[in-house]
N, C-alpha and C positions, 0 to 999 in steps of 0.2 A: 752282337749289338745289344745293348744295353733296353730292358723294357721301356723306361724313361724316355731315349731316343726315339723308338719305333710309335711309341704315342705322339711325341711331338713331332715327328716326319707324317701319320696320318694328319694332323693336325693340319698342319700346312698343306698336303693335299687337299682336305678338306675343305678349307679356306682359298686355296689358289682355283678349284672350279667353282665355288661362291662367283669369287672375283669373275671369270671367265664367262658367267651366266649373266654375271651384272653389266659388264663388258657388251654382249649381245646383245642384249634388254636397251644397252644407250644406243647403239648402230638402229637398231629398228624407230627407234623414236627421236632420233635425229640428237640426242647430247644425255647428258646425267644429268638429273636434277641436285641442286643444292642437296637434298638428303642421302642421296647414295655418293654423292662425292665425301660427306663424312665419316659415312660406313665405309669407303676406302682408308682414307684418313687413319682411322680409327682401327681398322684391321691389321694394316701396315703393322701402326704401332704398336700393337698387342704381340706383331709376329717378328719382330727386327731383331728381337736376341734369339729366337730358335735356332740359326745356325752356328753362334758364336756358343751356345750349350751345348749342341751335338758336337763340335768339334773339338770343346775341349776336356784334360782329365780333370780340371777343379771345377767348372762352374757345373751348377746344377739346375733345377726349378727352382729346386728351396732357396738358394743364394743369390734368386733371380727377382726373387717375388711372384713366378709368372703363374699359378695359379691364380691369387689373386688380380692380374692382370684380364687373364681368361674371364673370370666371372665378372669384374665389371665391364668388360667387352659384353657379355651375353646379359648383364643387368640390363647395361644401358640399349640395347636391339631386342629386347624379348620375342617381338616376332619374327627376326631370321631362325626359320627351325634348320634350314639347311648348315646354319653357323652355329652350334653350340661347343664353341670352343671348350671346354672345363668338363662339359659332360664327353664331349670327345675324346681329353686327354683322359682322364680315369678310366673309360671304359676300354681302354686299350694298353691302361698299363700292363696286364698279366702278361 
């Protein structure tokens, strides 16, 4: 498997127990607030092409844009440290 890949499958790991803690966080307090409904929002859409790049032989990141997607996801939430999409993906490309 390709480094590329294995970064962007942690990546969604990464992101899919985000989700899963935020998920918990609305059960205990009875709903989501406005601001974590757009951090869903907002995750989703940064994460919607990672399986259509993992699966195929042309697309890429590069051809994706999705670095840049990555860091305005992590511009726009500075304080999800547990979501640092971008710093995610790089440190798990080797």
């Amino acid at each position: 498997m390709k480094s590329e890949n294995k970064a962007l499958l942690l990546v969604l790991q990464r992101s899919l127990l985000y989700l899963r803690h935020l998920g918990s966080e609305g059960q205990k307090s009875h709903g989501l607030s406005k601001d974590e409904a757009f951090i869903i929002r907002d995750l989703a859409e940064a994460l919607h092409n990672i399986p259509k790049i993992i699966l195929s032989d042309t697309e890429s990141v590069e051809n994706n844009s999705l670095e840049r997607v990555f860091k305005d996801f992590d511009e726009a939430y500075p304080s999800l440290d547990l979501v640092k999409l971008l710093d995610t993906y790089k440190e798990n490309l080797s």
